[in-house]
C-alpha positions in Angstrom: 87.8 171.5 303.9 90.0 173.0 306.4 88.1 174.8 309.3 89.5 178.4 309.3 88.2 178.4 304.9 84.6 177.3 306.5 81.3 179.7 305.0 80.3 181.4 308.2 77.2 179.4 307.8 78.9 175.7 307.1 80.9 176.3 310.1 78.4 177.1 312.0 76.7 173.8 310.9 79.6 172.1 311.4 79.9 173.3 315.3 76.4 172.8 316.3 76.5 169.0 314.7 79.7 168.4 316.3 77.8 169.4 319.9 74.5 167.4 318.5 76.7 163.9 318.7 78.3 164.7 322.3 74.4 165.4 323.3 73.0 162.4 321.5 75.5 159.7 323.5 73.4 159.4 326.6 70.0 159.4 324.5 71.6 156.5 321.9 72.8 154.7 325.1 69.4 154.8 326.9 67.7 154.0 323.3 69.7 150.6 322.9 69.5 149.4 326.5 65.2 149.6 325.6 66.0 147.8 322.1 65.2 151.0 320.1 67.4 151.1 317.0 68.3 153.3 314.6 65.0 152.8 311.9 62.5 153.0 314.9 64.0 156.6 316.1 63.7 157.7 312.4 60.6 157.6 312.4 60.3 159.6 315.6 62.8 162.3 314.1 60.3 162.9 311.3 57.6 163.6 313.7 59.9 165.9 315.2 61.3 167.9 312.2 57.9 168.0 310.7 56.3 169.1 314.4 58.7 172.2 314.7 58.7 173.2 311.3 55.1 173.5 311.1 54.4 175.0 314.5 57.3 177.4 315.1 58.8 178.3 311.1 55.6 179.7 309.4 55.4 182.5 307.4 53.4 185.6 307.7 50.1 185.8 305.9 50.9 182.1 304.5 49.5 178.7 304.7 52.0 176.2 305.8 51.5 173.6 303.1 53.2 170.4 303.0 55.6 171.3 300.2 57.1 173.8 302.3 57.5 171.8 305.1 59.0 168.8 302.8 61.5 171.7 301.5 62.4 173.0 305.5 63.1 169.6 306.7 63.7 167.1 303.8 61.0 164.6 305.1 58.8 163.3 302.0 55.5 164.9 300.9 53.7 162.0 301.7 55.2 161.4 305.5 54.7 165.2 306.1 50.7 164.5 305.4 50.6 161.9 307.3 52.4 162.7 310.2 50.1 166.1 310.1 47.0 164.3 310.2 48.5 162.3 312.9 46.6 163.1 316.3 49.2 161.9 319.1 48.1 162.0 323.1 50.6 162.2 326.0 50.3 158.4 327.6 48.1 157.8 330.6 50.9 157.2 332.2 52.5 160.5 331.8 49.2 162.2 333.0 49.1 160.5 336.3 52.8 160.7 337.0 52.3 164.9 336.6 49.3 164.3 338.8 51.4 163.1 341.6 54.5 165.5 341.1 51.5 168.6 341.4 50.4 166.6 344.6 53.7 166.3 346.2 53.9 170.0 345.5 51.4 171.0 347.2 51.7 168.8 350.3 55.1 170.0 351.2 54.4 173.5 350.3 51.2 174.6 351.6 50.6 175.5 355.2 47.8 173.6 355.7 49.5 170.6 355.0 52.7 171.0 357.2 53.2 170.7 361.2 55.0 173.1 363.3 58.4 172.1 362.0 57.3 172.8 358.0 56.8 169.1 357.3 54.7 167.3 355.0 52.2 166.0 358.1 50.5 163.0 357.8 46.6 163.0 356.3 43.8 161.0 357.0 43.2 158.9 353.9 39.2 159.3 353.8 38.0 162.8 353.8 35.2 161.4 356.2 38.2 161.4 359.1 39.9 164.5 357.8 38.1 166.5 355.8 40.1 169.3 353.5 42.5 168.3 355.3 42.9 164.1 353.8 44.8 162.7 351.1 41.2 161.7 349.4 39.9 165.8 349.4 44.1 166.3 348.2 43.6 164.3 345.2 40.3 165.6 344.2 41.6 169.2 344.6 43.7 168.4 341.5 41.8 166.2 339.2 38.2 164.8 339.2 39.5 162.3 336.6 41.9 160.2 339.2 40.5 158.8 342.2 42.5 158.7 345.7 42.5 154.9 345.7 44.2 154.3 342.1 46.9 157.1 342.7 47.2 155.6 346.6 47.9 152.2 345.4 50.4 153.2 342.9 52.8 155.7 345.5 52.6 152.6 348.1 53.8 150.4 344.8 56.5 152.8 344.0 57.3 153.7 347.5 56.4 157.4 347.8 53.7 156.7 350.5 53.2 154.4 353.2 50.3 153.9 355.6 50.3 154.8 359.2 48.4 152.4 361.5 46.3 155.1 362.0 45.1 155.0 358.3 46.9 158.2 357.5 49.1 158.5 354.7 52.7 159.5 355.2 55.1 160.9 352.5 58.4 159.1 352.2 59.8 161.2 350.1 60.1 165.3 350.0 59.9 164.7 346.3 58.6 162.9 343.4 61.3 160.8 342.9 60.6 157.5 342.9 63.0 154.6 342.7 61.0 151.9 340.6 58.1 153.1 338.0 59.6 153.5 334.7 56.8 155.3 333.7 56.7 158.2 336.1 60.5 158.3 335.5 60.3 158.9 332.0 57.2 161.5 332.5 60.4 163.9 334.3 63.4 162.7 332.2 61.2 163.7 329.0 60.0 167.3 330.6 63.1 168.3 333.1 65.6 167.3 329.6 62.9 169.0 327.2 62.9 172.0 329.5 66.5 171.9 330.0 67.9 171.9 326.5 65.4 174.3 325.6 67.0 176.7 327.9 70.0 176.3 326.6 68.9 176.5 322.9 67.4 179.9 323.5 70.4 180.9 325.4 72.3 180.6 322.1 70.1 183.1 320.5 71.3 186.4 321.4 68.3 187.9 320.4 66.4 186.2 323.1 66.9 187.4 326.7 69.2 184.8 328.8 67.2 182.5 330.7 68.8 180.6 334.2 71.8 178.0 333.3 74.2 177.6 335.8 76.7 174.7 336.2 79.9 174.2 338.9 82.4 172.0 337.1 85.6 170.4 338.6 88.1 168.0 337.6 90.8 165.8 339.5 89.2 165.1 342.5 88.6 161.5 344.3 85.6 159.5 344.1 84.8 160.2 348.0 84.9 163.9 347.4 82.7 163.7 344.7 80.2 161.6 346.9 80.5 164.0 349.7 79.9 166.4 346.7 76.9 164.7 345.7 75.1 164.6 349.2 76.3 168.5 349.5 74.4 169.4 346.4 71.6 167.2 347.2 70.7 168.8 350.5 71.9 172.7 349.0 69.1 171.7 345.7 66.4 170.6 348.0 66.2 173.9 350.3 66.4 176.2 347.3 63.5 173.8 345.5 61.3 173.8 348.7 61.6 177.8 348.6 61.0 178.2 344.8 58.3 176.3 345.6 56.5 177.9 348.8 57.3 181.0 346.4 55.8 179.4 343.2 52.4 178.6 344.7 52.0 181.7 346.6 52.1 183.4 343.3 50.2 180.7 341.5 47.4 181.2 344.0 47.4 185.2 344.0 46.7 184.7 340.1 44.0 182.3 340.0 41.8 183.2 337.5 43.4 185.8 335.8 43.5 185.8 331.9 47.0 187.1 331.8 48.1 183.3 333.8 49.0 181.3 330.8 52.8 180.8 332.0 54.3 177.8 333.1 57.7 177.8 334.6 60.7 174.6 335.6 63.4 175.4 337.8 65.5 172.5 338.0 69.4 171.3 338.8 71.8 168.4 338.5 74.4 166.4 339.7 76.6 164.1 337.6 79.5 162.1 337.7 82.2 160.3 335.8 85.7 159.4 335.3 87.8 162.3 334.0 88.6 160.0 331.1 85.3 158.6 330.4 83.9 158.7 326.7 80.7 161.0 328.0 83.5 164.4 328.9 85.6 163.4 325.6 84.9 167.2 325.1 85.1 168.8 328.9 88.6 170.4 330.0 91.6 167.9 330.4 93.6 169.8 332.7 92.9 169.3 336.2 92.3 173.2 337.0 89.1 173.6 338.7 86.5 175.4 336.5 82.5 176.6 336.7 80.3 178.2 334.1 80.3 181.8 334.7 76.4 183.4 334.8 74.9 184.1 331.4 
């Protein structure tokens, strides 16, 4: 059917399924480099649809029964009662790789944890030596669950930490980004992409207030401008995360307590490159015109 006959409502479907498979390229290429094919992401999906359905599309003054969720999403009765009764915890992994992200933030945030230049100082590892003021007392500030050791062990694995040869431990990094640990990896590639394409979802809804989505975009330019680009952005994103943050636990700190504190907030940017012609912009401008997206 040609485009301009479309329902208002097939179009529509037509757009946001054409922007679905530019979205889903990355996410199919990162699924076959772990063997995950297309039968083992169905099932996922079904957990999905039937996940959304029933927590954000009920009625009113109505149970949400399985029928209507079979009818909303097209998964079988049987799958939707079983997936419901279905009882799924974030991996252990996951948990401690938020555990050291909330750690990092504090340490090169807080004042007590900074020299005279604002940087992460280096902390005695037992609280014995340093008190409040040690990575041991850090740790247990957080969590009670994870001891200092266990979470020690795995930044000096992962290269976040090193120790001094004064038994301090020393930050390598201003952020948790480590450059092995699949795990902790996927613990921000699953929330920052989440959080991201959420944004972006409820930016689509006019009824919804526009949330922060900002992108610079340029075309035609070498490969050693991009990389001087890259390290421009890099250093830019890291002054304006450190302030969010100071500014993020100042507040969070102010509110301690409260009832109304039940917010939880991710500011977060990129950087990416590619070839002009590379399968991944097949629907990005051609022309080599320099372009940004203006402020919602």
């Amino acid at each position: 059917m040609n485009d301009e006959i479309q329902a208002p409502a097939q179009r529509r479907q037509t757009l946001v399924l054409s922007a679905l498979r530019h979205i889903l390229r990355p996410l199919v290429r990162l699924l076959l480099l772990h063997g995950i094919n297309y039968t083992m992401l169905l099932e996922e999906l079904k957990r999905v649809f039937v996940s959304v359905a029933d927590e954000e599309f009920r009625l009113d003054g109505k149970r949400q029964t399985d029928s209507r969720l079979t009818l909303l999403t097209g998964v079988h009765r049987k799958d939707v009662h079983r997936i419901r009764d279905e009882n799924v915890a974030p991996p252990e992994e996951f948990v401690r790789a938020s555990l050291g992200a909330q750690l990092i933030s504090i340490w090169v945030a807080n004042p007590d944890y900074l020299d005279e230049a604002g940087q992460p100082m280096p902390l005695p590892r037992l609280a014995r030596a340093g008190g409040e003021r040690s990575f041991e007392s850090l740790v247990a500030s957080i969590s009670k669950d994870f001891r200092a050791r266990p979470v020690l062990d795995e930044w000096l694995r992962l290269g976040i930490a090193h120790v001094d040869e004064a038994d301090c431990v020393c930050l390598n990094t201003e952020a948790f980004v480590p450059k092995q640990g699949l795990e902790e990896k996927l613990f921000f590639f699953r929330m920052n992409v989440h959080d991201h394409l959420a944004a972006a979802v409820s930016n689509l809804d006019a009824s919804h207030a526009a949330l922060l989505e900002r992108c610079v975009y340029y075309d035609g330019l070498t490969a050693e401008n991009v990389t001087r680009l890259h390290q421009y952005a890099t250093q830019q994103s890291m002054n304006a995360l450190k302030a969010v943050n100071r500014r993020a636990m100042q507040l969070q700190q102010e509110q301690t307590g409260h009832e109304a504190a039940t917010q939880r907030m991710n500011f977060g940017v990129y950087f990416y490159r590619a070839a002009s012609d590379a399968p991944a912009s097949e629907d990005a401008p051609t022309s080599n015109t320099p372009t940004h997206q203006e402020p919602a």
